[in-house]
N, C-alpha and C positions, 0 to 999 in steps of 0.2 A: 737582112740589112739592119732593123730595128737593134737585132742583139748584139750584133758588130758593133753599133755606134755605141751601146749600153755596158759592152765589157771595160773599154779603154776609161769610162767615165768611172764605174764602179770601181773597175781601179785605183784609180788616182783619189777617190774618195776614202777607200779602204789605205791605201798609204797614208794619205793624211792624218787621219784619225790615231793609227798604230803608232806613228810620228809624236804625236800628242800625247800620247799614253805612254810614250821612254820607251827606252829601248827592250826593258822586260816583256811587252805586250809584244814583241817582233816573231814573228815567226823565220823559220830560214828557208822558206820557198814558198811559191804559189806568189800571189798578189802583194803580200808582203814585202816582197824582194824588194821593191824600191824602198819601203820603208825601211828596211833594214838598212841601206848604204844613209839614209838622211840621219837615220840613229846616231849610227858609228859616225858621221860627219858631227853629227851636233856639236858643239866647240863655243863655250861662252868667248874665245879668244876673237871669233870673227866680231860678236857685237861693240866687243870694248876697243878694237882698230876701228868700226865705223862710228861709234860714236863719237872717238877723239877726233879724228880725221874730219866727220863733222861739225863739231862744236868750233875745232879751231877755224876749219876755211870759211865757214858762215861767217863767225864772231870777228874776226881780220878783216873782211870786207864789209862790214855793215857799212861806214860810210858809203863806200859805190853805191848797194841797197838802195839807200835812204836816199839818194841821188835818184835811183832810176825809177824808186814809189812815185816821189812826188812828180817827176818825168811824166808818166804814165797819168796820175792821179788831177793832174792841173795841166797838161798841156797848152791851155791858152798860156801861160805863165812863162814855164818852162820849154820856151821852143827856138829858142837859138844854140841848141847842142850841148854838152853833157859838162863841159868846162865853164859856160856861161851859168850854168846850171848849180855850177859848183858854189861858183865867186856869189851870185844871189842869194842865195840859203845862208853863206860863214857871212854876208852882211846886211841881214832881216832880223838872221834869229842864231846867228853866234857858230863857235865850232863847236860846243855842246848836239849841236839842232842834229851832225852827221853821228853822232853814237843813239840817236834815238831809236827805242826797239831792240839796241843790244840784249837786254835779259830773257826778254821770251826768243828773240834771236836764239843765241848760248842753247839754251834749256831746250827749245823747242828743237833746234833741230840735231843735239846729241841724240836725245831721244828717238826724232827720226833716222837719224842716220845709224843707230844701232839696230834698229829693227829693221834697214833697208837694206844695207850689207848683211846683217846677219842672216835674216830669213830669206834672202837671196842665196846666202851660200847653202844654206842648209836644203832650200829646197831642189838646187840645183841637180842633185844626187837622184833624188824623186824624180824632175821630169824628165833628165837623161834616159834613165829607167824604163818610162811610159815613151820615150820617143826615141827610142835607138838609132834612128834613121835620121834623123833630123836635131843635129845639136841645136843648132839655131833659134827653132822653135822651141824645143825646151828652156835654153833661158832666158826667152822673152817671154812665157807661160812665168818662170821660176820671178822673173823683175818684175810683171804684171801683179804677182802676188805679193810681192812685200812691199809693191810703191804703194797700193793699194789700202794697207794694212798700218804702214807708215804716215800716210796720209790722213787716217783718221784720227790717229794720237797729235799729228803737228797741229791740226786746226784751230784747239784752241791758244798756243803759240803763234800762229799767225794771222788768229783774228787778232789779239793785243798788240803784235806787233807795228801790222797796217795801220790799225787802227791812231798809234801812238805816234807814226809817222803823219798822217794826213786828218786827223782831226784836233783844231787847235784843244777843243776840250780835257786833251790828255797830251797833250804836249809835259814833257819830263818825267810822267811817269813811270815808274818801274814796272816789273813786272806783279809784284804782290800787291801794287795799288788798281794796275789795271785790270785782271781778274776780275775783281770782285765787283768792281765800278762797272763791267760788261754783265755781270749778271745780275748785277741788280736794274741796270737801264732795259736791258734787252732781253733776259733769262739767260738761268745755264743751256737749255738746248740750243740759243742763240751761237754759241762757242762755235757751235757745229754745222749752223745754216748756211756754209760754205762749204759741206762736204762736195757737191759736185763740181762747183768751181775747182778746186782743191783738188781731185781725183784727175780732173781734166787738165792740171798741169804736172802733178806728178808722176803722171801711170807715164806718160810718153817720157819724160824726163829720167825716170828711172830706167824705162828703157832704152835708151837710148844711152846713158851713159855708163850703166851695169854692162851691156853686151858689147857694146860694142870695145869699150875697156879689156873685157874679158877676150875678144874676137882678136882685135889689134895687136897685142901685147901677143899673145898666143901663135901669132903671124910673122910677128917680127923674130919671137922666138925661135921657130921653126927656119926661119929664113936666113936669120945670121948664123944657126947651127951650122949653116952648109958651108958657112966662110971662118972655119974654124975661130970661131972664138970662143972663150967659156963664159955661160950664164951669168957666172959674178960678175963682170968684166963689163955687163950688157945690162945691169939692173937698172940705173938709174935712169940711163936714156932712153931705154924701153917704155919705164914707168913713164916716165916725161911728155914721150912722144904721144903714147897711148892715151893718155891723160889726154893732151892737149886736141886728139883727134875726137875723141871722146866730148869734150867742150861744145864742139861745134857742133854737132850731132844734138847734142842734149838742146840746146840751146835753139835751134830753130825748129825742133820737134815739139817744147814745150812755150814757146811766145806767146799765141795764141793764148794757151789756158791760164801763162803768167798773166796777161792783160785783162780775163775774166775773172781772174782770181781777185788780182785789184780792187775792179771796177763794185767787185760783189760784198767788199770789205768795207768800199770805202764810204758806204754811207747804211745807215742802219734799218733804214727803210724796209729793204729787198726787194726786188721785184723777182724772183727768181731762177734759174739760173737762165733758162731760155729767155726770159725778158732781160735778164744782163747782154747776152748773146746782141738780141735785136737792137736795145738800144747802145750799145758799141757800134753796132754796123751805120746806125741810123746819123747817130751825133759825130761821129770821131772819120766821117769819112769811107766809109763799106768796109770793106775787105782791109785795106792798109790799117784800119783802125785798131785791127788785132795786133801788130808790127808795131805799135806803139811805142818808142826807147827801145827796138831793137837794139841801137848802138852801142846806148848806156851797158844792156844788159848782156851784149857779146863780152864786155869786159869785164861784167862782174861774174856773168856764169862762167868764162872761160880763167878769172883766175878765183875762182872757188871748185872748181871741177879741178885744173892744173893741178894744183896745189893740195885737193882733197885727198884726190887718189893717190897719189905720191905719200901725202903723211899716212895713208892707210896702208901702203905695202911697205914702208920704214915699221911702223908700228905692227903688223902683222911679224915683218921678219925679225923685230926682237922680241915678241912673244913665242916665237919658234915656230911660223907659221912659212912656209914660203910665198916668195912673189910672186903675183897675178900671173898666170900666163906661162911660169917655170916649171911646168910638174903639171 
């Protein structure tokens, strides 16, 4: 039983690695196999459609963002709903106060979102490979690893960001002022003292919206094949639909870790991540505490997921890439 569990693991180890090392280090059988199809997949074209895709749908809704931060972040404040919320902020602190965070916004999450579509696709090949049996699992294994991976590079992007959003201290600053201003108060590892917070909103979030994107889209395809129509004909409401099922998934799968991720950001202290955990539960209410600007953030996740996925299969399919789900 011990070598059973130990073959599928060595496996996937040894794909990795060969993965790593291009395509030259690839053998063409044995354990390798998988790593060969992630080879021939590798495709700089998949990171440069997720980073536009995410720089733009972030960087369009920072406003909503900055709305559902301080939602989240001040609750005594802001708790007559997301529109009340609005009009208070454009008359405290101006309509400048809703672009705050834009820079590490932009920067942080092209970066994320190239590395999260990218290594998403690529490893997709991989654990198709190791799980023949089970797509499903495969790319939730394949979105486990690049939310993962993506989530390390966004942090210090979304410490500066939080941060510029909820603490007056850094109110207007950019992003090359606050950098520097965070590591000199807190350290550079500080950047980072929200990796688990962080992990804990993105690993679900990326799962949730990689697969089920890829699941939906795949379904629909298949489904209106049998009502004669053609693929081209089905692209955009595909993308559309998928996207928008996509949203909601994403969105109530990662609340929770949005609301620790905040809470962990927003003051420099740290207690960490399990004492964020407790005191959310303690101050803000138990359980509901984590649900915190759900509202706010059905609108903001669902038109930045909408809208992301869609620029990412427009932009895939003029890189010569085909649509999600077509092929």
């Amino acid at each position: 039983p011990i070598s059973k569990m130990r073959k599928p693991a060595l496996s996937f180890l040894s794909s990795l690695l060969l993965v790593l090392s291009g395509p030259s280090a690839v053998a063409a059988s044995g354990p390798a196999a998988a790593a060969a199809n992630a080879a021939k997949s590798f495709d700089y074209r998949f990171f440069i459609a997720g980073g536009v895709c995410a720089a733009t749908s972030h960087g369009i809704t920072t406003p909503i963002d900055v709305v559902k931060t301080k939602m989240q972040a001040e609750p005594e404040v802001y708790n007559k709903g997301m529109s009340a919320a609005t009009i208070s902020i454009l008359k405290e602190e101006g309509p400048s106060a809703l672009l705050g965070g834009l820079g590490p916004t932009v920067v942080g999450y092209g970066i994320e979102g190239a590395m999260k579509f990218g290594i998403y696709e690529v490893m997709k090949p991989v654990m198709v490979s190791l799980f023949e049996q089970n797509t499903t699992v495969a790319y939730i294994l394949a979105s486990i690893l690049a939310g993962a991976i993506a989530s390390i590079l966004l942090c210090p992007m979304e410490s500066a960001r939080i941060r510029v959003v909820t603490d007056p201290n850094y109110k207007g600053m950019g992003l090359i002022q606050t950098l520097p201003k965070l590591i000199k108060e807190d350290s550079f590892m500080s950047l980072f003292g929200g990796i688990y917070a962080m992990l804990s909103k993105q690993i679900p979030y990326t799962m949730a919206k990689q697969v089920s994107f890829d699941i939906v889209a795949t379904f629909l395809y298949k489904f209106l094949a049998g009502k004669d129509l053609k693929k081209e004909d089905l692209k955009w409401a595909v993308s559309v639909l998928s996207a928008f099922v996509a949203s909601i998934f994403a969105c109530i799968s990662s609340q929770p870790g949005d609301m620790i991720l905040t809470e962990t950001y927003k003051n420099s202290e740290g207690t960490g991540f399990f004492g964020v955990i407790g005191d959310i539960y303690k101050t803000k209410g138990g359980v509901s505490g984590f649900f915190t600007g759900t509202g706010a953030r059905i609108v903001h996740v669902s038109s930045i997921i909408t809208s992301q996925l869609v620029i990412y299969d427009i932009v895939k399919q003029l890189l010569g890439l085909p649509a999600t789900g077509s092929h």
